[in-house]
Biopython code that builds the backbone (N, CA, C, O; Angstrom):
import numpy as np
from Bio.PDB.StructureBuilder import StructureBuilder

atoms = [
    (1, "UNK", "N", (129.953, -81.467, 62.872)),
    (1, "UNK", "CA", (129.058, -81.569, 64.007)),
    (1, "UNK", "C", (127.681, -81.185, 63.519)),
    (1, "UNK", "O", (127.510, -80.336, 62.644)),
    (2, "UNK", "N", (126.836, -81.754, 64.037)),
    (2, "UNK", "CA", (125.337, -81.927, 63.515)),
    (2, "UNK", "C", (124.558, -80.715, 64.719)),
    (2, "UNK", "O", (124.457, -81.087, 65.888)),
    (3, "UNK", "N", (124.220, -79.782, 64.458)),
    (3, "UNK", "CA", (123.150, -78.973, 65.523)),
    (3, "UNK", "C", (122.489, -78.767, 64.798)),
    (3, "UNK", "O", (122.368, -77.614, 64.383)),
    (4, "UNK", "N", (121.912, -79.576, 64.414)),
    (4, "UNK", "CA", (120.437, -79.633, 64.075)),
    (4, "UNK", "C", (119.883, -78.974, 62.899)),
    (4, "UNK", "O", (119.838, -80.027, 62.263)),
    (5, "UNK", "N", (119.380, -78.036, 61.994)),
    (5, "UNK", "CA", (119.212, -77.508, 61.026)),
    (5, "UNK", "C", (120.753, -76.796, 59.937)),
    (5, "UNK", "O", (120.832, -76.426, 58.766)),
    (6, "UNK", "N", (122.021, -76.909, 61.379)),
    (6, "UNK", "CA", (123.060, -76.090, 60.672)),
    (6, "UNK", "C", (124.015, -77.284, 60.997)),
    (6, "UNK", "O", (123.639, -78.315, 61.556)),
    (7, "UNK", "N", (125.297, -77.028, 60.583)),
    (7, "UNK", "CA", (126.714, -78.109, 60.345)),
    (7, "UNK", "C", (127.511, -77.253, 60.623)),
    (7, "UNK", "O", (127.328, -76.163, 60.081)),
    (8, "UNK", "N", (128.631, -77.393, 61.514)),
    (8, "UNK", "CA", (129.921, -77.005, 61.750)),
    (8, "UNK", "C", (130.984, -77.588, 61.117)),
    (8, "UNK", "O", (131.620, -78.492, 61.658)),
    (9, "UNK", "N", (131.156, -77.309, 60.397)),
    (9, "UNK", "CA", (132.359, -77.711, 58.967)),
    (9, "UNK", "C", (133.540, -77.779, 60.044)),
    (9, "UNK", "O", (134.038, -76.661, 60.172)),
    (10, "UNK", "N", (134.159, -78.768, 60.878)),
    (10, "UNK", "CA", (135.187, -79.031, 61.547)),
    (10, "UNK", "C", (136.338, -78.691, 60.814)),
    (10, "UNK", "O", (137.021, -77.762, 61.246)),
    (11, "UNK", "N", (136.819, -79.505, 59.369)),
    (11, "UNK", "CA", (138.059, -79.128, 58.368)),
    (11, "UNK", "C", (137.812, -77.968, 58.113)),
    (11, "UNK", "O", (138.769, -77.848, 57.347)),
    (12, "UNK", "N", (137.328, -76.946, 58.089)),
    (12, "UNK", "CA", (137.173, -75.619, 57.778)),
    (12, "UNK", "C", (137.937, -74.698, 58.954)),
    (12, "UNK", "O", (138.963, -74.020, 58.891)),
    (13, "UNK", "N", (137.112, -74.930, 59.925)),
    (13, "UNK", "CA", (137.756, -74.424, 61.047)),
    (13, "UNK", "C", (139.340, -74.959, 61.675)),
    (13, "UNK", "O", (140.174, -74.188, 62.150)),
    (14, "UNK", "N", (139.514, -76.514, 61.537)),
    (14, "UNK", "CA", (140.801, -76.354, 61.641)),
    (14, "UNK", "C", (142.133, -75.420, 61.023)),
    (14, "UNK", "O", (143.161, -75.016, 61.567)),
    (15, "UNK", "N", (141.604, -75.287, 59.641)),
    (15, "UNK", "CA", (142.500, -74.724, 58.712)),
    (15, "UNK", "C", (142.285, -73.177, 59.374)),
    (15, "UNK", "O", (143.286, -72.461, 59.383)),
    (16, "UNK", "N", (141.183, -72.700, 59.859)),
    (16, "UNK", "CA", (141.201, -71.489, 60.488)),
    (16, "UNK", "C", (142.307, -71.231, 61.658)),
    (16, "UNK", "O", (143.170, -70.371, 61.837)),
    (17, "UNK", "N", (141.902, -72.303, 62.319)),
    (17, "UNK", "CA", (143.142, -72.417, 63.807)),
    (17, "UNK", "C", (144.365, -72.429, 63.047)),
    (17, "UNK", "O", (145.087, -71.561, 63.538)),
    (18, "UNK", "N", (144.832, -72.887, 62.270)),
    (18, "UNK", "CA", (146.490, -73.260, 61.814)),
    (18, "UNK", "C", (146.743, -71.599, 61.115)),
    (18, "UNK", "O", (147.853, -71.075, 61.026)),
    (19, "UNK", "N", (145.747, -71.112, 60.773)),
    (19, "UNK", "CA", (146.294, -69.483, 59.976)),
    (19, "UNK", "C", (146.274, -68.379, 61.558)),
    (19, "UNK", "O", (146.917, -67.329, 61.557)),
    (20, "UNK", "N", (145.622, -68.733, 62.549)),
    (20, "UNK", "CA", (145.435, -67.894, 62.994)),
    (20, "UNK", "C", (146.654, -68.168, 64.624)),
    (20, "UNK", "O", (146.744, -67.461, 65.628)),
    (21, "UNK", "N", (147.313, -69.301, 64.308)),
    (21, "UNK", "CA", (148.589, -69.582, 65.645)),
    (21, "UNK", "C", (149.202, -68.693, 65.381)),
    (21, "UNK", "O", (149.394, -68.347, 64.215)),
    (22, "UNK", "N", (149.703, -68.051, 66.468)),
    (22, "UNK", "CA", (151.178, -67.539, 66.211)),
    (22, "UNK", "C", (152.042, -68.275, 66.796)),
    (22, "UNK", "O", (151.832, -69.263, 67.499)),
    (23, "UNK", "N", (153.504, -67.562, 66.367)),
    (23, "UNK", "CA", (154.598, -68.711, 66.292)),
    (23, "UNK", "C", (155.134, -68.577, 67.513)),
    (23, "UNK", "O", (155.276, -67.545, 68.169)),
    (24, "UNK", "N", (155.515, -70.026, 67.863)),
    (24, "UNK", "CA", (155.991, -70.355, 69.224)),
    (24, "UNK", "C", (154.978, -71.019, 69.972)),
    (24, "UNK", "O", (155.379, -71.664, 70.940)),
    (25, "UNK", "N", (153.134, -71.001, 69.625)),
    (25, "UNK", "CA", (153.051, -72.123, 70.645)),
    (25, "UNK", "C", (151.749, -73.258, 69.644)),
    (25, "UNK", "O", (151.105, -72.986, 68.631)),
    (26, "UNK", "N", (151.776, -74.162, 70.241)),
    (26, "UNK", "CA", (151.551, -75.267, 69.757)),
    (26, "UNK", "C", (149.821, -76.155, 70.110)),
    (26, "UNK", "O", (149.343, -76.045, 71.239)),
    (27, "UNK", "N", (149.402, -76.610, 69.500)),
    (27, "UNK", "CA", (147.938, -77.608, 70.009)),
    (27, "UNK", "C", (148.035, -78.839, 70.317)),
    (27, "UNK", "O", (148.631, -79.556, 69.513)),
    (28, "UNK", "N", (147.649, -79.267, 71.190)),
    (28, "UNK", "CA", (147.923, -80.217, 71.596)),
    (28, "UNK", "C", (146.590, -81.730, 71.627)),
    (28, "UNK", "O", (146.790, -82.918, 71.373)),
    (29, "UNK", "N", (145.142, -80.940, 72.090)),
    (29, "UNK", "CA", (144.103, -81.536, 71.840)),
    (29, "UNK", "C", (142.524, -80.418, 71.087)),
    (29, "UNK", "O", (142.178, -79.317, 71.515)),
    (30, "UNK", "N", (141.938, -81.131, 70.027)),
    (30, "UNK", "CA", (141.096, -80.424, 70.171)),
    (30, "UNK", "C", (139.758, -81.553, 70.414)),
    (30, "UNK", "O", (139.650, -82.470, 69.600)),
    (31, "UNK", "N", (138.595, -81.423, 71.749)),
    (31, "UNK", "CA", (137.551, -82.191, 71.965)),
    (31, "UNK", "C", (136.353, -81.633, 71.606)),
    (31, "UNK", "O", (136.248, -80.407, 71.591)),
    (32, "UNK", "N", (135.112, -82.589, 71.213)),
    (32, "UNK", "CA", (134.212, -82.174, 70.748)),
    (32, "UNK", "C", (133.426, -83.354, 71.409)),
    (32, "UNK", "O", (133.619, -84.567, 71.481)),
    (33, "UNK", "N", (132.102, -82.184, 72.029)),
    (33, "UNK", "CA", (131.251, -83.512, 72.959)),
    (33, "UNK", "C", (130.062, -82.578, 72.872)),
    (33, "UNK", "O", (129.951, -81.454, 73.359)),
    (34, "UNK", "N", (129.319, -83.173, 72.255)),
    (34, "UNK", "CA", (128.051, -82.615, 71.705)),
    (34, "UNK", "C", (128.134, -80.994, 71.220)),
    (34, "UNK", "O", (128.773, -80.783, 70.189)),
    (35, "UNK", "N", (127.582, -79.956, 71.844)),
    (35, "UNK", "CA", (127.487, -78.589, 71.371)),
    (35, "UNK", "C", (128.847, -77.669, 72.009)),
    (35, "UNK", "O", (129.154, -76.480, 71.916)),
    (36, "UNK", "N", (129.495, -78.885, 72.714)),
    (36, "UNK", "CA", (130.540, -77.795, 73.720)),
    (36, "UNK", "C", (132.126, -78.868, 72.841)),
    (36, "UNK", "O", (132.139, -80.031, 72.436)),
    (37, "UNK", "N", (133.313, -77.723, 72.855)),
    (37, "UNK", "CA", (134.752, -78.449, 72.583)),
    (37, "UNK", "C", (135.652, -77.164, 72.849)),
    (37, "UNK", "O", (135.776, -75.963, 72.610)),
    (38, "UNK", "N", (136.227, -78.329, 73.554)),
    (38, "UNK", "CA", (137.632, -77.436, 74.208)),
    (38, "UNK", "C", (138.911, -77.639, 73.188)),
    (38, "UNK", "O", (139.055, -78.695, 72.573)),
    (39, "UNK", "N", (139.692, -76.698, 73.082)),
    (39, "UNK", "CA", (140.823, -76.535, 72.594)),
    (39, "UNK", "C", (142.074, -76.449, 73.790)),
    (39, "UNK", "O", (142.053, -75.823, 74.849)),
    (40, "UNK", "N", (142.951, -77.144, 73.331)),
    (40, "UNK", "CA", (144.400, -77.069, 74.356)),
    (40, "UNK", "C", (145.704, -77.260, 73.601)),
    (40, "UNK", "O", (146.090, -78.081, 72.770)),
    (41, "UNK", "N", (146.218, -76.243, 74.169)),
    (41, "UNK", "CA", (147.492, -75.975, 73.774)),
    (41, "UNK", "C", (148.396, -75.480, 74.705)),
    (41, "UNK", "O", (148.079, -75.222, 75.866)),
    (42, "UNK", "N", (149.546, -75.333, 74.229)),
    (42, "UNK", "CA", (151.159, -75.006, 74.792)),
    (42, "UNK", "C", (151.632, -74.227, 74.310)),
    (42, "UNK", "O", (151.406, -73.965, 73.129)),
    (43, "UNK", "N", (152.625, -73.441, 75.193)),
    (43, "UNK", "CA", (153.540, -72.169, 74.461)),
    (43, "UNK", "C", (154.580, -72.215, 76.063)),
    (43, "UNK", "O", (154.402, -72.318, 77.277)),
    (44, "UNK", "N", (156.088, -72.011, 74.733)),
    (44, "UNK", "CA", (157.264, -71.742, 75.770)),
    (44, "UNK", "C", (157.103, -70.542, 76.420)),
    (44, "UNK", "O", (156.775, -69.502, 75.848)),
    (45, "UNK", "N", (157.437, -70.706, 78.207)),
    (45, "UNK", "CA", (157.510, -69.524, 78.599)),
    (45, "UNK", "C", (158.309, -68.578, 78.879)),
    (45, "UNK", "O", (159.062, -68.830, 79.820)),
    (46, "UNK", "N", (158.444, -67.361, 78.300)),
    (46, "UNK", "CA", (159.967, -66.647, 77.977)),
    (46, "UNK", "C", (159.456, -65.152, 79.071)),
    (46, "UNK", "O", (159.942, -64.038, 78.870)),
    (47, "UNK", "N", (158.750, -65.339, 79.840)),
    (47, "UNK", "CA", (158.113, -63.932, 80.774)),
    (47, "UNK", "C", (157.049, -64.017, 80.540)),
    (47, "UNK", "O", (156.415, -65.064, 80.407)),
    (48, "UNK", "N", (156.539, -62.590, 80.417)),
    (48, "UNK", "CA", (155.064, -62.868, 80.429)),
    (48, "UNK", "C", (154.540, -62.760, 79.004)),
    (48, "UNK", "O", (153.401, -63.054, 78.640)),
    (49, "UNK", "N", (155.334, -62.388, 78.399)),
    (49, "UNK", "CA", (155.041, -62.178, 76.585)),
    (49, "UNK", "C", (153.932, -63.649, 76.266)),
    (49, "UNK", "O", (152.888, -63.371, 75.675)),
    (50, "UNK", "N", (154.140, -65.040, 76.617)),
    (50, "UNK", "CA", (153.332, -66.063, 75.993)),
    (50, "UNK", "C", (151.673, -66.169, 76.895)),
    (50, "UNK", "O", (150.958, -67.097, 76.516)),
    (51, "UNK", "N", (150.920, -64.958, 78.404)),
    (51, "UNK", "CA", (149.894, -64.575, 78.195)),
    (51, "UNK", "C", (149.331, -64.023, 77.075)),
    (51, "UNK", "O", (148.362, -64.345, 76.387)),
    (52, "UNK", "N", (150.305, -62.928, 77.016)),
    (52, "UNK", "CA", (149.882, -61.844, 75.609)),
    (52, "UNK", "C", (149.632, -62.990, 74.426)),
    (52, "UNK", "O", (148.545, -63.411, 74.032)),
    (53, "UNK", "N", (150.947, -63.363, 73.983)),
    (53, "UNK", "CA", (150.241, -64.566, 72.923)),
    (53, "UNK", "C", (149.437, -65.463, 72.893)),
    (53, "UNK", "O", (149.050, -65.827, 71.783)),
    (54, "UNK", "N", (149.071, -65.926, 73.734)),
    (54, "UNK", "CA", (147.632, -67.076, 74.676)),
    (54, "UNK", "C", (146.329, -66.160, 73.944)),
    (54, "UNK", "O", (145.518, -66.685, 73.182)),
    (55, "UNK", "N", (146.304, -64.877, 74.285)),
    (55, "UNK", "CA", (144.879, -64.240, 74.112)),
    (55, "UNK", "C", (144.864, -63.308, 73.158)),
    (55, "UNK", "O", (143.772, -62.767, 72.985)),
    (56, "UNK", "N", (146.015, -62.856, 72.290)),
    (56, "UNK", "CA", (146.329, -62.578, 70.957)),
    (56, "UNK", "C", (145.620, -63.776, 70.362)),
    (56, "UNK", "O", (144.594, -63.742, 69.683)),
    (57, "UNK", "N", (146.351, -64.888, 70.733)),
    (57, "UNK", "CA", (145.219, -65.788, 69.356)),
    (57, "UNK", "C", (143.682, -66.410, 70.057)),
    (57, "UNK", "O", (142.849, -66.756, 69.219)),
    (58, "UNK", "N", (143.427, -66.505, 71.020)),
    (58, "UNK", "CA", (142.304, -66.179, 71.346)),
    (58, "UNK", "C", (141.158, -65.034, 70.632)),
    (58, "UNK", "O", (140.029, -65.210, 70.176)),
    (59, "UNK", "N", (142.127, -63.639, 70.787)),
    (59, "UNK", "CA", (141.158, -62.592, 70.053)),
    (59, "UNK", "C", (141.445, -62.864, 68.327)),
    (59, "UNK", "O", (140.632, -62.427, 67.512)),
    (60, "UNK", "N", (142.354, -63.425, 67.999)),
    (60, "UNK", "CA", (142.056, -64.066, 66.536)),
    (60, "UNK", "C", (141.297, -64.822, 66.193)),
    (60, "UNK", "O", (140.663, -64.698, 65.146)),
    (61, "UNK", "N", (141.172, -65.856, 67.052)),
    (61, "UNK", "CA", (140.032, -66.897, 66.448)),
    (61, "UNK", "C", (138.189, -65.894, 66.642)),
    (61, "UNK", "O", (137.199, -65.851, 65.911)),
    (62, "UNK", "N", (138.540, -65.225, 68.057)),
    (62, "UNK", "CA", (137.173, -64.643, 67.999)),
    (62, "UNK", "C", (136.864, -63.405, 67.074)),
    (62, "UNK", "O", (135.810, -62.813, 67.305)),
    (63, "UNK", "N", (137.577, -63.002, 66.167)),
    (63, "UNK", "CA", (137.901, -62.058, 65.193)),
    (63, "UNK", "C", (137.852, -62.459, 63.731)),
    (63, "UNK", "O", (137.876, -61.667, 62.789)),
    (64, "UNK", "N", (137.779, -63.834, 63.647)),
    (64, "UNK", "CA", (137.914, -64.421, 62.473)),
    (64, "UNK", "C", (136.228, -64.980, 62.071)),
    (64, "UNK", "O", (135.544, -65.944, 62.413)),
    (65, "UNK", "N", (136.099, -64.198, 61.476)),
    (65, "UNK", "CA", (134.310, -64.479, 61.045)),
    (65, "UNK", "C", (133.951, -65.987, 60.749)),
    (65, "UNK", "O", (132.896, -66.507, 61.110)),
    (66, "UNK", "N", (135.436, -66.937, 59.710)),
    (66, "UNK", "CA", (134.849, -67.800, 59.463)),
    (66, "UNK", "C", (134.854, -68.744, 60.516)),
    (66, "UNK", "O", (133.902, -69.511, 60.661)),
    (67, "UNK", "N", (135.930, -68.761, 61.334)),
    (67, "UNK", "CA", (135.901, -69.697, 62.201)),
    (67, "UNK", "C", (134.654, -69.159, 63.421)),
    (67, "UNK", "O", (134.061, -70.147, 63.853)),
    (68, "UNK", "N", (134.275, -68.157, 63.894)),
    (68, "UNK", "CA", (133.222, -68.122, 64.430)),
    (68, "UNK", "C", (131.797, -67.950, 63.869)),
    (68, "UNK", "O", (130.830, -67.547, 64.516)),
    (69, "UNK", "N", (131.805, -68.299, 62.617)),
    (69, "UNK", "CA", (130.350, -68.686, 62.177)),
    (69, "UNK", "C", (129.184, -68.859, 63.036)),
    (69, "UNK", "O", (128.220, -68.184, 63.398)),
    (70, "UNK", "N", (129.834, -70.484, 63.287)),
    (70, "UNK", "CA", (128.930, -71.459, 63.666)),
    (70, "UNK", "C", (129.039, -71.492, 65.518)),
    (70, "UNK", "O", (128.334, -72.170, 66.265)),
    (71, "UNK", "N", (130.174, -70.516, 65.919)),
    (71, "UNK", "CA", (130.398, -70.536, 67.569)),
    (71, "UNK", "C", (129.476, -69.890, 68.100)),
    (71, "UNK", "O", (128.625, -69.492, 67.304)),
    (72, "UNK", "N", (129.324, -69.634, 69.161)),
    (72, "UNK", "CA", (128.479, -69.029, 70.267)),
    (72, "UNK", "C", (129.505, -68.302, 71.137)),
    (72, "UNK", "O", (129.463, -67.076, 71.241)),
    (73, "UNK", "N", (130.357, -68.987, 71.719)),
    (73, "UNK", "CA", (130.883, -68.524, 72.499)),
    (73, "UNK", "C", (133.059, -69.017, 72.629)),
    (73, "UNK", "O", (133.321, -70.091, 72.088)),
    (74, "UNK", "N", (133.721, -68.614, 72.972)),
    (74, "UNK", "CA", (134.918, -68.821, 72.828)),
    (74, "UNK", "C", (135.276, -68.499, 74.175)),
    (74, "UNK", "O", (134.923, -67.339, 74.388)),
    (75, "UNK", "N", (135.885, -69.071, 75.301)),
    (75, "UNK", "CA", (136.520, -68.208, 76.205)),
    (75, "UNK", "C", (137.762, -69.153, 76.708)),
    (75, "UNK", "O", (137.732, -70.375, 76.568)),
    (76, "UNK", "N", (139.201, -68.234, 77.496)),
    (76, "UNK", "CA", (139.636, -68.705, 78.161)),
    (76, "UNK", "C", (139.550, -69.620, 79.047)),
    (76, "UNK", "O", (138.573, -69.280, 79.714)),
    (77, "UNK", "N", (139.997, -70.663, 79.516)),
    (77, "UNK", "CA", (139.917, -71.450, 80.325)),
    (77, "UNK", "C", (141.103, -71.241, 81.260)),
    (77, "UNK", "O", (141.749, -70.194, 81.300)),
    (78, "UNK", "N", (141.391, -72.546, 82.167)),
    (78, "UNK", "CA", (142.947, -72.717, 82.762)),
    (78, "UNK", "C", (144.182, -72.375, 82.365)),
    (78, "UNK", "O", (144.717, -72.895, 81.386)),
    (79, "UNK", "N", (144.771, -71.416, 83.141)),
    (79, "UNK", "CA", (146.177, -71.208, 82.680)),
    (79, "UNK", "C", (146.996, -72.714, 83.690)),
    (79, "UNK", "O", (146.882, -73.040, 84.872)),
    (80, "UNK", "N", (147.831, -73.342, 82.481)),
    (80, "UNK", "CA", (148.969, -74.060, 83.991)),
    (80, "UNK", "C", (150.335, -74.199, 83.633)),
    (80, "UNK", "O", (150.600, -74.569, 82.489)),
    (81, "UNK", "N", (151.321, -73.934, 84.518)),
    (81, "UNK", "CA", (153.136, -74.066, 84.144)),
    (81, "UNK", "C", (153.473, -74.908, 84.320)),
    (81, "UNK", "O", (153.107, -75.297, 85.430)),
    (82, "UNK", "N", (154.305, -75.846, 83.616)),
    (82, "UNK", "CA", (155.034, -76.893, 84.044)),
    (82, "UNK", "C", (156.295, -76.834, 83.380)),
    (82, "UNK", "O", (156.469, -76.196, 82.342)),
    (83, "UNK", "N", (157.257, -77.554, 84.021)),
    (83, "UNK", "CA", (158.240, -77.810, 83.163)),
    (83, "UNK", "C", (158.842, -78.788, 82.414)),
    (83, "UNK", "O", (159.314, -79.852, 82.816)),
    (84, "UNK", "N", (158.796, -78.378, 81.357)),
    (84, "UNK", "CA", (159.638, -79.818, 80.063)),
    (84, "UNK", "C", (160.890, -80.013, 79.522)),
    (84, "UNK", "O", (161.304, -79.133, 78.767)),
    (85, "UNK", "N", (161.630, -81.038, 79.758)),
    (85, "UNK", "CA", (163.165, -80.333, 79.357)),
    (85, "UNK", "C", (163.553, -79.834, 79.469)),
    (85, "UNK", "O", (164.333, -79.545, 78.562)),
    (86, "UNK", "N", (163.577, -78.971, 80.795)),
    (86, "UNK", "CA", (164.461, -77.842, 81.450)),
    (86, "UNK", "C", (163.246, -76.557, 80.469)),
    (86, "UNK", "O", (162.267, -76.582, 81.215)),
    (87, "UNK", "N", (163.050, -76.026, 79.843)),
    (87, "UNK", "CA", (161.741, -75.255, 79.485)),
    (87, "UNK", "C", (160.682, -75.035, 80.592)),
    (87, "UNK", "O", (160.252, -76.062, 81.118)),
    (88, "UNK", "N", (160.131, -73.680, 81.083)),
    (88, "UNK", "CA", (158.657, -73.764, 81.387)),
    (88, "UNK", "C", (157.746, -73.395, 80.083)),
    (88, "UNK", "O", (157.946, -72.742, 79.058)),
    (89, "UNK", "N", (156.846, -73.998, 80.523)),
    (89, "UNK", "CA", (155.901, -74.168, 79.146)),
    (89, "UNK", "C", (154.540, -74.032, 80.016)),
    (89, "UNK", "O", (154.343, -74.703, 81.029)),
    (90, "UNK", "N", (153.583, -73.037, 79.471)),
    (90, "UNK", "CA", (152.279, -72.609, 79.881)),
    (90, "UNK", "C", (151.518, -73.595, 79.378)),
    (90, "UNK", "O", (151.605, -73.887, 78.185)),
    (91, "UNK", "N", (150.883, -74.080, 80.010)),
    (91, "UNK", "CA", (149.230, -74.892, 79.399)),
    (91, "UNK", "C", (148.217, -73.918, 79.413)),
    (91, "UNK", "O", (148.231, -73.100, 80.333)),
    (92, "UNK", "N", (147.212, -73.853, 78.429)),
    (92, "UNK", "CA", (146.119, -73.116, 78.219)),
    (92, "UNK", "C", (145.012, -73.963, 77.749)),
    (92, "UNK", "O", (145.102, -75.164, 77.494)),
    (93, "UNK", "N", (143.774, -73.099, 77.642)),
    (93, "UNK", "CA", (142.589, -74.153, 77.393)),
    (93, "UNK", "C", (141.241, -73.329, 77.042)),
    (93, "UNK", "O", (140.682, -72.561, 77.824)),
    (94, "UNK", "N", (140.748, -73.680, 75.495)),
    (94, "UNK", "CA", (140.218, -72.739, 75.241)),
    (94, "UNK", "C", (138.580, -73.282, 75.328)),
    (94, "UNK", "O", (138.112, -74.184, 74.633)),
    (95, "UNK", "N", (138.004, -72.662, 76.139)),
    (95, "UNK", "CA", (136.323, -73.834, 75.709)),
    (95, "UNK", "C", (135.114, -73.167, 75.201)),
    (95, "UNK", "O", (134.373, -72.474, 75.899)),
    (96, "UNK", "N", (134.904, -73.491, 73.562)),
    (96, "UNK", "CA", (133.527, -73.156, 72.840)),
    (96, "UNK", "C", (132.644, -73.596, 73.276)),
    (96, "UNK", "O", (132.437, -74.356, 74.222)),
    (97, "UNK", "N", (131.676, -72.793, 72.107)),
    (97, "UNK", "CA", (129.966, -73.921, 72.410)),
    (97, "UNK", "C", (129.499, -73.812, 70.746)),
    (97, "UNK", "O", (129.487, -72.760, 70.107)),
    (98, "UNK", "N", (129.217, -74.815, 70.354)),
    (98, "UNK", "CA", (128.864, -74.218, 69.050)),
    (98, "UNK", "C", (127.297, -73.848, 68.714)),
    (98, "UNK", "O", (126.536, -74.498, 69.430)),
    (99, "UNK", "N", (126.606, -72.931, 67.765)),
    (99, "UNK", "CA", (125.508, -72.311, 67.921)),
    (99, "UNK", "C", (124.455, -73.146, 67.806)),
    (99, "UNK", "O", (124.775, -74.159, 67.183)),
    (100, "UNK", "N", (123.265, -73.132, 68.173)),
    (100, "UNK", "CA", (122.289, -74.524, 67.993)),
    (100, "UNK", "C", (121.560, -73.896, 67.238)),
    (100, "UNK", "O", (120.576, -74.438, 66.736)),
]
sb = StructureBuilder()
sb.init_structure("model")
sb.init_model(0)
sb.init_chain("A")
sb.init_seg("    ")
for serial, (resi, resn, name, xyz) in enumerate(atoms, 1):
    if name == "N":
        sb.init_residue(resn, " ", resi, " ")
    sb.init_atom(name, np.array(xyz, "f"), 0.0, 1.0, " ", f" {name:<3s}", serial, name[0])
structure = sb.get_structure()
């Protein structure tokens, strides 16, 4: 991503997201639309343990210097439940901004 005097190394940061999942939940989209991109993902729901893991890796990515380099901001978005295959499964949604 181009902001102007600086570059957001996208393959950099993915490889950040893949060290910093924990196990059990999954990505599903990541969007990028000018200075703002949302992240979305899934995790099985076994109680309330997969909040805790939702914002466990939340505070990882915002903990992880390299992947927040180039961020501004990281926050929670929508929590939503649905069910898949007899599974409930949490939807989550994470939305940056990257720094200009």
């Amino acid at each position: 991503i181009d902001t102007g005097s600086r570059k957001a190394i996208w393959s950099e940061k993915l490889c950040r997201i893949s060290l910093d999942v924990p196990a059990g939940l999954w990505l599903n989209e990541l969007s990028l639309l000018e200075k703002n991109f949302i992240l979305k993902g899934s995790i099985i729901a076994t109680g309330k343990n997969e909040i805790v893991s939702v914002n466990q890796f939340l505070g990882a990515l915002k903990n992880d210097r390299r992947f927040m380099d180039e961020v501004s901001s990281l926050e929670l978005g929508p929590l939503t439940r649905r069910v898949v295959g007899g599974y409930d499964v949490v939807d989550f949604t994470f939305n940056g901004q990257v720094k200009q």
